[in-house]
C-alpha positions as CSV (number, residue, x, y, z in Angstrom):
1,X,12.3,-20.3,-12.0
2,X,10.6,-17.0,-10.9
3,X,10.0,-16.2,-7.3
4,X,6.1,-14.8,-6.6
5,X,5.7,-10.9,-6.8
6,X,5.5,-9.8,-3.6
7,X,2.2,-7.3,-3.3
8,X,1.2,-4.7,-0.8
9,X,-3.3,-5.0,-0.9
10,X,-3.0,-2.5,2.4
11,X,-2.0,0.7,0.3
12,X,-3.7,-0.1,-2.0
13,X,-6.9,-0.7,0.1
14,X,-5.9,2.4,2.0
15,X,-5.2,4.6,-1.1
16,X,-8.9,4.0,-2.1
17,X,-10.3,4.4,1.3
18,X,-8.8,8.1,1.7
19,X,-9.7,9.1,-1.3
20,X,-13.4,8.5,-0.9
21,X,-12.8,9.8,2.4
22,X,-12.1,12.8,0.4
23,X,-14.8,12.8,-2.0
24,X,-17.5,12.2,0.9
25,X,-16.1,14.9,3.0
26,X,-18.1,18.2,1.5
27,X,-21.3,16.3,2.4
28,X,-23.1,19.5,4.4
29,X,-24.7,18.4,7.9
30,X,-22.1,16.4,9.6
31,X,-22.3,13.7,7.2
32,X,-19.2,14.3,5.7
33,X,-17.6,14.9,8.9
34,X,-18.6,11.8,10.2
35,X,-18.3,9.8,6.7
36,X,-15.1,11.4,5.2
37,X,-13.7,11.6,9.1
38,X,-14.3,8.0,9.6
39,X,-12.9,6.8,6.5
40,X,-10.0,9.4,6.6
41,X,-8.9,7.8,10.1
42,X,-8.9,4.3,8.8
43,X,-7.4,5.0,5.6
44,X,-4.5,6.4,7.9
45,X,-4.2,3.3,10.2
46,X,-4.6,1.0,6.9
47,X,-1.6,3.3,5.1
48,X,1.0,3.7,8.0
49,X,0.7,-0.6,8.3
50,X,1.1,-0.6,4.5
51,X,4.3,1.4,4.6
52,X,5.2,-0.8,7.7
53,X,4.8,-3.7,5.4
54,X,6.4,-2.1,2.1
55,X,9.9,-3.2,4.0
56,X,9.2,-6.6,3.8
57,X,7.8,-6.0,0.4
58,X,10.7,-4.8,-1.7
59,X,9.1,-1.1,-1.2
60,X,6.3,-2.2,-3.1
61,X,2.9,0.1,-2.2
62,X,5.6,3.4,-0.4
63,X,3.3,5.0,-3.4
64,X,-0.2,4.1,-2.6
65,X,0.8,4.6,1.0
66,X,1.9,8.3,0.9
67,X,-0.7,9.4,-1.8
68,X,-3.4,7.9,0.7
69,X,-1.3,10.0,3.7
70,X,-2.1,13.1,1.2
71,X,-5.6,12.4,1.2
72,X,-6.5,12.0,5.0
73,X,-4.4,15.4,5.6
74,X,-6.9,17.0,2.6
75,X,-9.7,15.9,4.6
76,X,-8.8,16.8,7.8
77,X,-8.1,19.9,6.6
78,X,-11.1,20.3,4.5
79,X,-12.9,19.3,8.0
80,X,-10.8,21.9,9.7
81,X,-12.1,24.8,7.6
82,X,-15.8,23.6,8.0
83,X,-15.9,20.4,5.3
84,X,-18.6,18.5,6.5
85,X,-20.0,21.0,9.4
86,X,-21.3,24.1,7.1
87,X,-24.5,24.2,4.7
């Protein structure tokens, strides 16, 4: 008898969410600042709760949790050198 896999949807989830963050951060006229910013911020909440939950998960998503970490500090510092702001 096998016990169920135990899955992590958060990271995952958040791992997708930072990296459009990402991709709709260049967006000139503050709608990548408010688009990319928005999603980058949620995609953080979303990862540090997946890699909060990858303890109870056999370490299962610590991957899709850190790459998604990488992504919101690319955007915010894309944002931080004009991303978003600057024609």
């Amino acid at each position: 008898m096998s016990t169920p896999r135990k899955r992590n949807p958060t990271a995952v989830f958040a791992f997708w969410i930072g990296l459009l963050g990402l991709v709709l951060m260049p967006i000139p006229l503050f709608v990548g600042l408010i688009l990319g910013g928005g999603l980058a911020f949620v995609a953080l909440v979303l990862a540090v709760i997946g890699l909060l939950k990858s303890r109870h998960t056999a370490g299962r998503g610590i991957g899709w949790s850190v790459w998604a970490l990488v992504f919101v500090a690319l955007t915010y510092g894309g944002i931080s050198v004009g991303g978003g702001v600057i024609w």
